[in-house]
N, C-alpha and C positions, 0 to 999 in steps of 0.2 A: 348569502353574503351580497352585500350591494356595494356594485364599484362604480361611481363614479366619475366618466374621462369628462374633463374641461379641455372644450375648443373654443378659443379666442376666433373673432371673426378678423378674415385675411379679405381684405379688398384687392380688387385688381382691373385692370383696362383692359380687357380684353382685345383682340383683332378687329380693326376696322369692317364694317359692314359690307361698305362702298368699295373693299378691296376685293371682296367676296362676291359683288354683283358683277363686279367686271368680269370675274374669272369665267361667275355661272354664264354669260354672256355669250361669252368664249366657245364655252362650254357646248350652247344652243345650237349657236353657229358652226361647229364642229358635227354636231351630228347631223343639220337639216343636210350639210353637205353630204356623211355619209348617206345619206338617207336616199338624197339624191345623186350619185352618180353609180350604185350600182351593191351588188351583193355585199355591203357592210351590215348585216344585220348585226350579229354576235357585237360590234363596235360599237351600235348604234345605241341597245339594249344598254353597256355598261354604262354609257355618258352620259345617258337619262336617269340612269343609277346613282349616279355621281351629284348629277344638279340636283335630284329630292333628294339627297344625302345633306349637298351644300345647305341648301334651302330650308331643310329644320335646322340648319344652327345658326339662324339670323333672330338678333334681340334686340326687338324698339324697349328699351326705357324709356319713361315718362319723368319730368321735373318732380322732385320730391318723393322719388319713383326708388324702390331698390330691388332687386333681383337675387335668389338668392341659388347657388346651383349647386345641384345633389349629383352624385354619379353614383347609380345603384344603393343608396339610402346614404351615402357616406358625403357630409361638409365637404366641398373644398373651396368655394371663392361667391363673395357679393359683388356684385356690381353695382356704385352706388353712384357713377355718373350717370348722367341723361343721355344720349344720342342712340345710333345705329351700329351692333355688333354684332361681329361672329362668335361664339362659341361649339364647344364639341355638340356633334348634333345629342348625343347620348346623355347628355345635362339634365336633370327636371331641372323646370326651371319654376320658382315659386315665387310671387309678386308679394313685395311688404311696402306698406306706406309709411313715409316718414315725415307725415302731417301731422303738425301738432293739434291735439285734439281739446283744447280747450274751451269750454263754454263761457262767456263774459258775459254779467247781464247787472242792471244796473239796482240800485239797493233798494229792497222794496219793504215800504212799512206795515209792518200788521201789529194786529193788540192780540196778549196774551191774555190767557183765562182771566186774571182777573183785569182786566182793561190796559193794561201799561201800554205804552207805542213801541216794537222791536223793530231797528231794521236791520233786515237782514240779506247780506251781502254775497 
């Protein structure tokens, strides 16, 4: 038997990017200190866990640009604005273009077999 499920595509704006850089910032800043004032290892270890955690769920979109994001093979949201986001790091994230691909060329004449003039557009 063949079933199949229809998902409609759900857009959405996901979390700012630049909210996300600040934090990881934060974040840097927190551990150089653990780092330097003495025995924070174990602390220092989880914050650098945290920043390349933050750090894959940052998405540049491009103009005409869409995004489209899987969590373990399963639809849940496109991103079809341009700029700088966050999403879950755990997202594939799979580029589609939404360029129109039209070729325009201008009408060119030829003769067919038996001589007539076609053009053809």
């Amino acid at each position: 038997m063949d079933t199949q499920t229809s998902v409609s595509e759900r857009i959405k704006k996901p979390l700012s990017g630049y909210i996300i850089l600040i934090i990881m910032l934060l974040i840097m800043m927190a551990a150089c200190w653990s780092v330097s004032s003495g025995p924070g290892r174990p602390f220092t270890i989880i914050l650098v866990a945290v920043f390349f955690l933050l750090w894959k769920g940052l998405v540049v979109n491009s103009p005409n640009n869409a995004k489209l994001l899987l969590l373990f093979g399963t639809y849940h949201f496109t991103i079809r604005q341009s700029g700088f986001f966050w999403v879950n790091p755990f997202y594939r994230r799979m580029a589609l273009t939404l360029r129109a691909r039209n070729f325009e060329s201008d009408k060119v004449k030829v003769n067919d077999k038996m001589g007539n003039p076609i053009e053809i557009s």
